[in-house]
C-alpha positions in Angstrom: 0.0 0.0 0.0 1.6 3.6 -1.1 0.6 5.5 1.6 2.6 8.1 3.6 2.0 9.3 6.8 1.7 12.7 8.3 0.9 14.5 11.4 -2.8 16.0 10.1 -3.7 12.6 8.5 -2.7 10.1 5.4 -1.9 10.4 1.7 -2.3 7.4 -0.4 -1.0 7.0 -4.1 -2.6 4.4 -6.5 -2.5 4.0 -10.5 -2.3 8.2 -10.8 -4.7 8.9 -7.9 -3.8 10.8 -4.7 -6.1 10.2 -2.0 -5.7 12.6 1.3 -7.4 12.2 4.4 -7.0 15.1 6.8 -8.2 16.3 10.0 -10.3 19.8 9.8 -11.1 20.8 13.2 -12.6 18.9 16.2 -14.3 15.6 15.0 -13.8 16.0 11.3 -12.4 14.6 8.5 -11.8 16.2 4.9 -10.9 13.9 2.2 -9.4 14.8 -1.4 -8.6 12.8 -4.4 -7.3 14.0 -7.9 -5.1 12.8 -10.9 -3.6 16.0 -11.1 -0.3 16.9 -9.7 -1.9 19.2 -6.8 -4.9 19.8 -5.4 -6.8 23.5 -5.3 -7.4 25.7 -2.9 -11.3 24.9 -2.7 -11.6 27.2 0.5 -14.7 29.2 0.0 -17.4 27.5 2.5 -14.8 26.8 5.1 -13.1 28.9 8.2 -10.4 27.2 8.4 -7.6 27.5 6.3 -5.4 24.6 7.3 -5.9 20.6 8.6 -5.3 20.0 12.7 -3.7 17.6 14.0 -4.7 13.5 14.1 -3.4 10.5 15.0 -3.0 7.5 12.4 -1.6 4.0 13.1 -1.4 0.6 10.9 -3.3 -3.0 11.4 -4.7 -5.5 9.1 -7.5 -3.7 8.0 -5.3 -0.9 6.7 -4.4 2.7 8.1 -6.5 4.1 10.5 -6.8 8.3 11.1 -8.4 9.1 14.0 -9.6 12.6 14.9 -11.8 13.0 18.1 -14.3 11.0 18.1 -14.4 9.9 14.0 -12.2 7.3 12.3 -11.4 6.7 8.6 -10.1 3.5 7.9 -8.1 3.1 4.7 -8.0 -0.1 3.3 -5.2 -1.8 1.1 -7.1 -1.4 -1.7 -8.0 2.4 -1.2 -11.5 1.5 0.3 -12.8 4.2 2.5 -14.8 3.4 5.8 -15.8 6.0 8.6 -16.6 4.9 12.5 -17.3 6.5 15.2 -14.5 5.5 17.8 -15.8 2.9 19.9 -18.2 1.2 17.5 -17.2 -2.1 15.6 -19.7 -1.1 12.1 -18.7 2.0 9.7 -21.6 5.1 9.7 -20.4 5.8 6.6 -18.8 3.7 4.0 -17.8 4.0 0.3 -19.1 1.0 -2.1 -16.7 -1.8 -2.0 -14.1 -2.0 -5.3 -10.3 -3.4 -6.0 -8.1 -1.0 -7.6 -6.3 -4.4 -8.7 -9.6 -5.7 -10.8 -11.0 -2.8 -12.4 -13.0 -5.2 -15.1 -14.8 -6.6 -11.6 -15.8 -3.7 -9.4 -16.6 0.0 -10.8 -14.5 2.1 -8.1 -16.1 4.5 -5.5 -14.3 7.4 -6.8 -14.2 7.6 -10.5 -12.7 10.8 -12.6 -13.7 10.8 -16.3 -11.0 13.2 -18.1 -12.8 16.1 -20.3 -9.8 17.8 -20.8 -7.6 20.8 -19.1 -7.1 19.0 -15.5 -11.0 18.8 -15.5 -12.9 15.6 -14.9 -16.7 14.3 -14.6 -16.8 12.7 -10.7 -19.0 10.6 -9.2 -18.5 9.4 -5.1 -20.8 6.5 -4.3 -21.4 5.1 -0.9 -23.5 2.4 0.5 -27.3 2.7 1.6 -29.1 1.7 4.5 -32.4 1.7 4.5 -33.4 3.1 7.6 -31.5 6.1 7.0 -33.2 9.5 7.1 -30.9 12.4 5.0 -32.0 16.2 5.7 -31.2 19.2 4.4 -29.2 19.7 1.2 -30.7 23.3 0.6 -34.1 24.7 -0.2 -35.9 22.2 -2.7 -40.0 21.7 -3.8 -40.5 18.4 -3.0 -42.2 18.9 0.0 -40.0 16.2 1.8 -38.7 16.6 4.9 -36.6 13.2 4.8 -34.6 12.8 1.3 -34.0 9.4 0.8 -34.9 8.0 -1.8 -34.7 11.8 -4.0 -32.9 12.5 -6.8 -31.8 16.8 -6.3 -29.7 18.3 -9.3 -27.5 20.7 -7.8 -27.5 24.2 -9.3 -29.6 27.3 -8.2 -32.6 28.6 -9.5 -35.3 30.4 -7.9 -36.9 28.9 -5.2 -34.5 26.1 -5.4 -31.4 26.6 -3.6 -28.2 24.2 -3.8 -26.1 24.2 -0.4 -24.4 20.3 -0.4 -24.5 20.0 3.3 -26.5 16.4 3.9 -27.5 15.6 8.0 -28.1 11.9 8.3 -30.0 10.0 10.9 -27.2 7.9 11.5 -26.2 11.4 13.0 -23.1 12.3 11.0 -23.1 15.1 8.5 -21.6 14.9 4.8 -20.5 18.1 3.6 -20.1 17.9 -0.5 -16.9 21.2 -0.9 -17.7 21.3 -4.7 -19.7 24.1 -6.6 -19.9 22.5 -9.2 -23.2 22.0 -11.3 -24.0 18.2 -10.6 -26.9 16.1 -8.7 -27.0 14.1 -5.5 -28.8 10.4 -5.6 -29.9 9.7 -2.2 -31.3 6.2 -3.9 -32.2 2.7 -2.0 -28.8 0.8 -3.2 -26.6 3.7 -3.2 -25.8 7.6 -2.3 -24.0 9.0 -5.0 -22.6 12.4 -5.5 -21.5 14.0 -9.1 -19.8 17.0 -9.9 -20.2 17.6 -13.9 -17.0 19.5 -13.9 -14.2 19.4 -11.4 -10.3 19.3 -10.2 -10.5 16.7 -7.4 -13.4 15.2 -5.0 -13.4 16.9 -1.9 -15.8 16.6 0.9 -15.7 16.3 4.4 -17.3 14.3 6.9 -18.5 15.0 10.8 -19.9 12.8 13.6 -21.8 14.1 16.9 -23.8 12.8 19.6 -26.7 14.7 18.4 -28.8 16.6 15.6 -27.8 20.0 17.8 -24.2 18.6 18.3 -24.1 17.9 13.9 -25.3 21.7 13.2 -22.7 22.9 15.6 -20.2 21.6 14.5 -21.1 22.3 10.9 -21.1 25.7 11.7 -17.4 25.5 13.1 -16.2 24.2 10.2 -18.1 27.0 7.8 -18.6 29.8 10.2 -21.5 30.9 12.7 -24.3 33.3 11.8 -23.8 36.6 13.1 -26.2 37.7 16.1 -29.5 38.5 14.2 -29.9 43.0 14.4 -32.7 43.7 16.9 -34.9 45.3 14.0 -34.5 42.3 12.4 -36.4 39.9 14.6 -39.6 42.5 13.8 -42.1 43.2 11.1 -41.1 43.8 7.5 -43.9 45.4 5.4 -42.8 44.6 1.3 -44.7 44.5 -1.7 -44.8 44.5 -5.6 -43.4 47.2 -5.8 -43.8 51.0 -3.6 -43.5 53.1 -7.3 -42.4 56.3 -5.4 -40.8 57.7 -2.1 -44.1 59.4 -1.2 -46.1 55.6 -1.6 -43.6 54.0 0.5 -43.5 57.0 3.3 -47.5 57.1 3.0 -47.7 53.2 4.4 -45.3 53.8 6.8 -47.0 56.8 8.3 -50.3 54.4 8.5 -48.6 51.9 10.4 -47.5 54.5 12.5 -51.0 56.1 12.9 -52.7 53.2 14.0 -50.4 52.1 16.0 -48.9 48.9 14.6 -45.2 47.5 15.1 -43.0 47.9 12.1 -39.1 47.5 12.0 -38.2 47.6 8.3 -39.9 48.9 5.1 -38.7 47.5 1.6 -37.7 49.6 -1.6 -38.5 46.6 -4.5 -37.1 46.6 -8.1 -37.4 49.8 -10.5 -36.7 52.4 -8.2 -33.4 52.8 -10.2 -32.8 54.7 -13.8 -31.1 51.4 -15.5 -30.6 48.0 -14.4 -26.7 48.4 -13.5 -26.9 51.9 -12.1 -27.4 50.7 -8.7 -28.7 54.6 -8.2 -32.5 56.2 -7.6 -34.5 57.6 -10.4 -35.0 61.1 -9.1 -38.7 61.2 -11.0 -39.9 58.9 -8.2 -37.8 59.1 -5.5 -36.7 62.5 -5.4 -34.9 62.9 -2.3 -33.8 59.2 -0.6 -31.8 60.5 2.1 -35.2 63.0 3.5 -37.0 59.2 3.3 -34.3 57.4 5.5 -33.9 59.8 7.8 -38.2 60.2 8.6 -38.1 56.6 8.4 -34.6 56.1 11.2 -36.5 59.0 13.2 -39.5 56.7 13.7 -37.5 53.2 14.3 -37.9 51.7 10.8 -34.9 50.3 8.3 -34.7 50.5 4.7 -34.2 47.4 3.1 -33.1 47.9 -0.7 -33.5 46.2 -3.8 -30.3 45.2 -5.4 -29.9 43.1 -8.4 -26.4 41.4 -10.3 -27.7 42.0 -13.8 -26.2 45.6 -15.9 -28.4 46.9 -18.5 -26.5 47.8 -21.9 -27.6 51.0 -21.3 -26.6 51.7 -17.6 -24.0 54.1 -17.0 -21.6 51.6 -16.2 -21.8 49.4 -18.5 -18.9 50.2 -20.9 -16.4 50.7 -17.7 -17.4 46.9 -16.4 -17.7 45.9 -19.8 -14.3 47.0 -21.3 -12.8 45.9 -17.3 -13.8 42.3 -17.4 -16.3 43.0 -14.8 -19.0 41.3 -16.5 -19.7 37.4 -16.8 -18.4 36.3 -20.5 -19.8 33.0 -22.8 -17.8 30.5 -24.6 -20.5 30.8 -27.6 -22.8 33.8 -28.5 -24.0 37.0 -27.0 -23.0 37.6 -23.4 -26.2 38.9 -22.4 -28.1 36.3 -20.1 -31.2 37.5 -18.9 -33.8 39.3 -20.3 -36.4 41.5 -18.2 -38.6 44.8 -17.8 -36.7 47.7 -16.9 -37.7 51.3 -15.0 -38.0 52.1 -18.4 -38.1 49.5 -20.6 -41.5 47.5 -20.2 -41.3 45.6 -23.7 -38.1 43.9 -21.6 -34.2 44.1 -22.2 -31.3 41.9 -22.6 -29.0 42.3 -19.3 -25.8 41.1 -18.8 -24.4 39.9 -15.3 -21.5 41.3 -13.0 -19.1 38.7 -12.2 -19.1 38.5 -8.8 -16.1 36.1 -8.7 -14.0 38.7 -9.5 -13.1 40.6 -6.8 -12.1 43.9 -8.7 -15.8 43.8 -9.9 -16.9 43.2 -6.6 -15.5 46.6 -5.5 -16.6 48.4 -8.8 -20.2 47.6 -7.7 -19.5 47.7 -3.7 -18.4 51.9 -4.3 -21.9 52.3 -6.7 -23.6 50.8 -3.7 -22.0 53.3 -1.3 -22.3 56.5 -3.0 -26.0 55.7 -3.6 -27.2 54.0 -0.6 -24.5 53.8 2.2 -24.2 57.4 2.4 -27.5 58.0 3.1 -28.1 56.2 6.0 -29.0 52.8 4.3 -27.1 49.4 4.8 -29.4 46.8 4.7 -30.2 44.9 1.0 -32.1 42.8 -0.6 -30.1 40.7 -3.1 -32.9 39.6 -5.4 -32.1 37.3 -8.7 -28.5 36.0 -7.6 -28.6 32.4 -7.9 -28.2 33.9 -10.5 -31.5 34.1 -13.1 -30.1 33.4 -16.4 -32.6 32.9 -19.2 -31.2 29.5 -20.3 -29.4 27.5 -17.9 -26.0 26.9 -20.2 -24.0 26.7 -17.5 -20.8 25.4 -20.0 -21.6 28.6 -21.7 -20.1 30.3 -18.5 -17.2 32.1 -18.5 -16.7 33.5 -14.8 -12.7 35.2 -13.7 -12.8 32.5 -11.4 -13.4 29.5 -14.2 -16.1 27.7 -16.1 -19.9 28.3 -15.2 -20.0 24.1 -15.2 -17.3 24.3 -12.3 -18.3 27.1 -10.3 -21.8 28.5 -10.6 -23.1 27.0 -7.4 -20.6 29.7 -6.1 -22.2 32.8 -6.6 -24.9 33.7 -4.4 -21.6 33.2 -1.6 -19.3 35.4 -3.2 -22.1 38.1 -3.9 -23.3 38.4 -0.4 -19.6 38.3 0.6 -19.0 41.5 -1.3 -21.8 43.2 0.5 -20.8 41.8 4.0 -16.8 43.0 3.2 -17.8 46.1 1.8 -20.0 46.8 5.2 -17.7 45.9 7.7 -15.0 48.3 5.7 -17.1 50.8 6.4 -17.5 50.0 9.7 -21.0 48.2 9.8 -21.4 45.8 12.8 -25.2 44.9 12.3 -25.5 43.2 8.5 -27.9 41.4 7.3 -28.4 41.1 3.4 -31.9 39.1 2.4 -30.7 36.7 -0.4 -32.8 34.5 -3.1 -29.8 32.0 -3.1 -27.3 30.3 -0.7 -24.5 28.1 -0.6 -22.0 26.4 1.9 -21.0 29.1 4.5 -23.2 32.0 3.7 -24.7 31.9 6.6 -21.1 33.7 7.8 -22.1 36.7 6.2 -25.1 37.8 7.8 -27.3 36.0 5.0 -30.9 35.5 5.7 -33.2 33.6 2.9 -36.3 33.6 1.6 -37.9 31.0 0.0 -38.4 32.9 -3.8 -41.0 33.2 -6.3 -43.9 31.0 -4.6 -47.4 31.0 -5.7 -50.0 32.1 -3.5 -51.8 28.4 -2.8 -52.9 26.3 0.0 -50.4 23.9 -1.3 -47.7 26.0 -1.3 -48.0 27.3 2.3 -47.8 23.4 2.9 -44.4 23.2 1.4 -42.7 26.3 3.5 -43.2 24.2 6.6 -40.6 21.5 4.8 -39.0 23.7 3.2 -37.8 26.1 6.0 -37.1 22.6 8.3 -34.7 21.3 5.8 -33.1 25.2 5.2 -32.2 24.7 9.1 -30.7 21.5 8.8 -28.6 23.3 5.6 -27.4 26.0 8.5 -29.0 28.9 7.3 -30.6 30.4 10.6 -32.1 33.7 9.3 -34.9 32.1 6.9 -38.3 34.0 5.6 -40.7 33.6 3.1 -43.4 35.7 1.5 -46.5 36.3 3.4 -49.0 35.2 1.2 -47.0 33.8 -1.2 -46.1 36.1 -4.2 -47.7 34.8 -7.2 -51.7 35.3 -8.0 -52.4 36.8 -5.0 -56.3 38.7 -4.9 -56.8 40.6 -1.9 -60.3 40.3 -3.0 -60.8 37.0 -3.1 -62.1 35.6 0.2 -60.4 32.2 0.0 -57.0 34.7 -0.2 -57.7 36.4 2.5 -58.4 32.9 4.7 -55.2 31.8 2.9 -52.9 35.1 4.0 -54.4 34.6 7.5 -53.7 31.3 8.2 -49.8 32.0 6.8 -49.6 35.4 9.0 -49.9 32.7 11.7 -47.1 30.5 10.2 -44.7 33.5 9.2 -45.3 35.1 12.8 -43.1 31.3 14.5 -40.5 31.8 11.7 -37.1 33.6 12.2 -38.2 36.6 9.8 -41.7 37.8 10.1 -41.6 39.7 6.3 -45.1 40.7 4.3 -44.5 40.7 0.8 -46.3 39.8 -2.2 -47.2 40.5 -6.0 -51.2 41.1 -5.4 -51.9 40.4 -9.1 -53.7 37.2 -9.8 -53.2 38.3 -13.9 -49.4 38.2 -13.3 -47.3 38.8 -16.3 -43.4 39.7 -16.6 -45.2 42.5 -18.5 -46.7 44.4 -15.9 -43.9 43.7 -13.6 -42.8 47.6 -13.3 -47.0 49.0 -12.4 -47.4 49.1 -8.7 -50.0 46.1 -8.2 -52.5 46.0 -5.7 -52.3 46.9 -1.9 -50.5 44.6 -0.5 -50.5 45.7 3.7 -51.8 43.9 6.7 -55.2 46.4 6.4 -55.9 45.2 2.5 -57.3 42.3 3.1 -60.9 43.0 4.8 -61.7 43.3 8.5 -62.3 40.0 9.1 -58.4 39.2 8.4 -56.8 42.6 9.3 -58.1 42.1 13.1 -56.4 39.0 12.8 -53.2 40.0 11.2 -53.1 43.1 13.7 -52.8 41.1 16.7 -50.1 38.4 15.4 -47.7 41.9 14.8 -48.8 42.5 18.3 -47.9 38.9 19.8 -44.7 39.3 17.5 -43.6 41.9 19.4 -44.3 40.5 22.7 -42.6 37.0 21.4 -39.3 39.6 20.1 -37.3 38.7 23.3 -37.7 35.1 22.8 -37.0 35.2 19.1 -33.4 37.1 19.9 -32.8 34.4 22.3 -32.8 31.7 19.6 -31.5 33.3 17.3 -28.6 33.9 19.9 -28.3 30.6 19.9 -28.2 29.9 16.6 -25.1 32.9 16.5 -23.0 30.8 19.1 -23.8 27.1 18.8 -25.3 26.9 14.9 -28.7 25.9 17.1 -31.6 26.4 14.1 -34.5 28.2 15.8 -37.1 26.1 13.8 -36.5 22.6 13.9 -38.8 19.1 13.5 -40.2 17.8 16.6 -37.3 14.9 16.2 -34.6 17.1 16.6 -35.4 17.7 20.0 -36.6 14.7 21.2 -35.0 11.9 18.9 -35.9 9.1 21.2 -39.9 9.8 20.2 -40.1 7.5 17.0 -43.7 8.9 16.9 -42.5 12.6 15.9 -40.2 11.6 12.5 -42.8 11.5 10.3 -44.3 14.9 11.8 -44.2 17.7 8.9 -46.4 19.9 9.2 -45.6 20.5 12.9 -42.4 22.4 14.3 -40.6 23.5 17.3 -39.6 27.2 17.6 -37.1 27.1 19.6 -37.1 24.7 22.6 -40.2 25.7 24.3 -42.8 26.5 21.5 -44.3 23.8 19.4 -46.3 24.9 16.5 -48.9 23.3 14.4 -50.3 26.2 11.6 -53.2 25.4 9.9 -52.4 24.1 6.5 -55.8 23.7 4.7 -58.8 25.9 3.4 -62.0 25.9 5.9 -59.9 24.0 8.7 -61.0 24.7 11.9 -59.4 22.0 14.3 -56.7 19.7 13.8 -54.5 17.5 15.1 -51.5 18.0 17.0 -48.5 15.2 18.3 -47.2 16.2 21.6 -43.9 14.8 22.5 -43.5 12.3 24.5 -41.5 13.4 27.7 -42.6 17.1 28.4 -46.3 18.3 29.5 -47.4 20.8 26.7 -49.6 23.9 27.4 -52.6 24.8 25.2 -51.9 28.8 25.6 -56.0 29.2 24.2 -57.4 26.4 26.9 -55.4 26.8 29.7 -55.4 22.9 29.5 -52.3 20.7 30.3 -51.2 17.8 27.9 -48.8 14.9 28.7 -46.4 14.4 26.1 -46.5 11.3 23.7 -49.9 11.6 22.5 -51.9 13.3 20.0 -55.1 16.1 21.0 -57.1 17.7 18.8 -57.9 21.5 18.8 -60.4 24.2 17.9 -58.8 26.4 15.2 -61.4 28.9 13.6 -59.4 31.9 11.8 -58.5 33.7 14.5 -56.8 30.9 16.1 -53.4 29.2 15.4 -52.7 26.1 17.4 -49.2 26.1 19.3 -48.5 24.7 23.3 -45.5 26.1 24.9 -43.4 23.6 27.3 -44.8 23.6 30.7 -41.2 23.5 32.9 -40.3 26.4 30.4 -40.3 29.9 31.9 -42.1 31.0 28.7 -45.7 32.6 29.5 -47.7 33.5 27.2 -51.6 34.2 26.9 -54.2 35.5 25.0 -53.8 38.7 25.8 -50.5 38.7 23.5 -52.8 39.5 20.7 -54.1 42.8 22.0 -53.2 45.8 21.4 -50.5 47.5 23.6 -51.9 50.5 26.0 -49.0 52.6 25.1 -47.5 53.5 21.7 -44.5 51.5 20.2 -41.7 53.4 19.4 
């Protein structure tokens, strides 16, 4: 066996292949192979630079590394086998093959050459079938557990790629590779494949726990920052405010009748050119007279910023002739077309390359002149996975390689140019709402919403999911639309039941954010008109009693929100998480979906269909669970059902906890909020 030794780990050489196994921090393992001479950097999800220190030693099953509590055992052969220290059977094991018979066994590691030091991979590992996988980004399955899924990595709206796999065998698998490819989580095997790629590189982690796997996840590719305190309030958004004095109007009505709001949204169009990253001056006359009425009465400015550069934006021949845009191998360059401020019959836009990072600073300064230095530092990165017209990713020429290799990249590197370019300038409180995600973004100040969703019963169904399996893919700060933002009628009476019943869903996740297209005749035409209302008094008495008194209980809830997501800042602890996670022991709370835990003390169970008015509810087994609208007392490890008519939605708060709240959370407050 060719295998050398050193102080972080192993290297094995076979037949052209270089295998290394490394330690990476407390309880982890990395693991590289290539046929080329070196291996690359491949740094961008991680913290930590350089491997730590393990211990390795020699029997006859091959060379073992041991880090902590994980051990990789390296067969003869180059087989690859992970255990947890004092257990006899692997957790985690590549497919069995002999490097000496490759017409009998298809190896677990295969490169397929396609020229420049660039290969196809594919890593296979065995199944079992009792395993559970979660996370692996932001998908529409409406799956909580992933076996048995096929997920194609790449981003795309409302489907976001971050490689990061939890298993119930409770070891995480993080896949270090941007690369466009697919995951197949299948019944005889897992395989991963990268399309285009230097070397396979992932790393694997073992805990005691689901809280101990996220933790230690988060070590390895950073720890969200402390969520800002006007963060953990309401956001009022919509398709689209089409002038300062629109947007200042709402506010002043939330402010008149007395309702909380912490952050107001600026949408799309409110620039001259896609590109200009500036304000046109017809609508928006004086920004800085806006933020400052808006700071005076305790409410952000959260700003629209998108990648793409119009042909005719001011800037577009200085990126242009810089390199500062994305190129293609074949045809035009231009790779999205859209409405403009001024161009409703749409435009071809190009895309800043945000891998570069002297086009990161060219569109970090346009950003400060325009926004920074008026008293706004808070943005909403819309479009950045990013939306190309035709996914071509080959056709992909980015400064830091081929589309094929890197794309998955680039929602990372974008927010990192916003997070770099705030703390230059001295920001301590960042938070940047982002349509995409990868590996590590949750670093820099990150928070995600869950994109372009229709405005359906079924589709408030899938945020439940979808938000659970975004916390098990370590991205705390997670949103979506209030109502969904497609199709939307605010004068449609099933809508209004509809925006209700996810009011009372949106008000248990981290980011409590209104926002919404209210068009149900959407068209990309009619993108740049105003649409309907879209505030929490547009949708009829009935529902605007309601919705007043969850932005009241928000508020009231606000101290126990900043405590989880505290949590989440210093131990990677998701604030929303399946009952399971908790209490792992309960076999009867894994297949629970459409019930969650909000931090350790709340469960919730939102109402999920039209005309429901009671529903079910499992109560783990081991606690006593308080019905906050009954007063009554359950035992865990049974299931109760509820009354749940409108104004209702069903949660219990642990009864040891020191949590107490009551109806009177909904009502109003008996002094003004400031």
């Amino acid at each position: 066996m060719d295998v050398s030794r050193q102080s972080s780990g192993v290297t094995w050489q076979h037949k052209g292949q270089t295998l290394k196994i490394e330690a990476w921090g407390r309880g982890i393992l990395r693991i590289r192979a290539t046929l080329n001479s070196t291996f690359a950097p491949m740094s961008d999800a991680l913290v930590r630079s350089e491997p730590s220190a393990a211990d390795s030693k020699l029997d006859g099953q091959g060379v073992w590394i041991i880090n902590g509590d994980i051990r990789a055992c390296l067969s003869a052969q180059g087989h690859l086998r992970f255990y947890r220290r004092d257990e006899p059977e692997p957790f985690l094991s590549e497919t069995w093959f002999d490097t000496d018979h490759d017409e009998l066994y298809v190896p677990s590691r295969v490169f397929y050459p396609i020229g420049d030091q660039v290969y196809e991979i594919n890593a296979t590992f065995e199944a079992f079938d009792d395993e559970r996988f979660y996370g692996l980004g932001q998908h529409k399955s409406g799956r909580l557990d992933q076996k048995g899924m096929v997920l194609d990595l790449y981003q795309r709206n409302g489907e976001i790629t971050i490689p990061l796999l939890i298993s119930s065998r409770l070891y995480g698998f993080l896949w270090n590779n941007p690369a466009v490819g697919r995951v197949e989580l299948a019944v005889n095997q897992t395989r991963w494949y990268a399309k285009r790629a230097r070397q396979l590189d992932y790393f694997v982690f073992t805990g005691d726990s689901y809280a101990a796997l996220m933790s230690r996840y988060a070590e390895l590719t950073g720890f969200a920052p402390q969520l800002p305190h006007w963060a953990s309030g309401f956001w009022q958004s919509k398709l689209r405010y089409s002038s300062q004095e629109e947007l200042l109007s709402v506010a002043r009505e939330y402010r008149q009748r007395g309702l909380p709001l912490d952050a107001i949204v600026v949408d799309f169009f409110h620039w001259n050119h896609f590109g200009d990253w500036d304000w046109d001056q017809q609508h928006w006359p004086d920004p800085k007279a806006m933020v400052d009425e808006l700071e005076a009465q305790g409410v952000k400015v959260v700003v629209s910023v998108w990648p793409n550069v119009s042909p005719k934006s001011a800037n577009f021949e200085a990126m242009n002739n810089a390199g500062y845009l994305v190129r293609t191998v074949r045809g035009s360059s231009a790779l999205f077309r859209f409405v403009d401020t001024y161009d409703d019959q749409g435009i071809d836009l190009h895309l800043y390359d945000a891998t570069n990072p002297e086009a990161q600073r060219f569109v970090w300064q346009a950003i400060k002149r325009q926004h920074l230095d008026i008293g706004i530092e808070n943005f909403w990165l819309d479009a950045c996975e990013p939306s190309l017209t035709r996914r071509e990713y080959d056709n992909l020429q980015f400064h830091r390689g081929n589309g094929e290799e890197i794309a998955n990249l680039y929602p990372l590197v974008h927010t990192k140019a916003f997070y770099d370019g705030l703390t230059s300038e001295g920001s301590t409180e960042i938070l940047s709402l982002s349509r995409s995600a990868w590996a590590g973004s949750q670093r820099y100040g990150t928070a995600v919403w869950s994109g372009d969703i229709p405005s359906t019963w079924e589709s408030l169904r899938l945020q439940v999911v979808t938000g659970l399996n975004m916390m098990f893919s370590g991205i705390p700060w997670w949103t979506t639309d209030i109502g969904g933002f497609l199709y939307g009628d605010i004068h449609s009476e099933d809508f209004r039941e509809l925006i209700v019943r996810w009011f009372q869903y949106g008000v248990f996740c981290p980011l409590f954010r209104l926002h919404g297209n209210r068009n149900p005749h959407y068209s990309q035409a009619n993108l740049s008109a105003s649409g309907d209302p879209n505030e929490v008094w547009s949708f009829g008495e009935e529902a605007y009693k309601v919705i007043s008194g969850l932005l009241y209980f928000r508020e009231r809830l606000r101290p126990y929100i900043e405590q989880q997501m505290h949590a989440a800042s210093v131990s990677g602890l998701p604030p929303m998480r399946p009952l399971f996670f908790d209490y792992p022991h309960d076999e009867n709370a894994y297949p629970i979906t459409d019930q969650f835990l909000f931090g350790s003390d709340i469960l919730v169970a939102p109402v999920l269909h039209m005309r429901q008015h009671k529903r079910r509810v499992y109560l783990p087994v081991g606690e006593q669970w308080h019905d906050i609208w009954s007063t009554d007392v359950h035992v865990g490890g049974q299931w109760v059902e509820v009354n749940a008519p409108l104004d209702v939605i069903p949660f219990f708060v642990r009864e040891n906890s020191q949590l107490r709240i009551t109806p009177d959370w909904f009502t109003p407050f008996d002094s003004e909020i400031i």
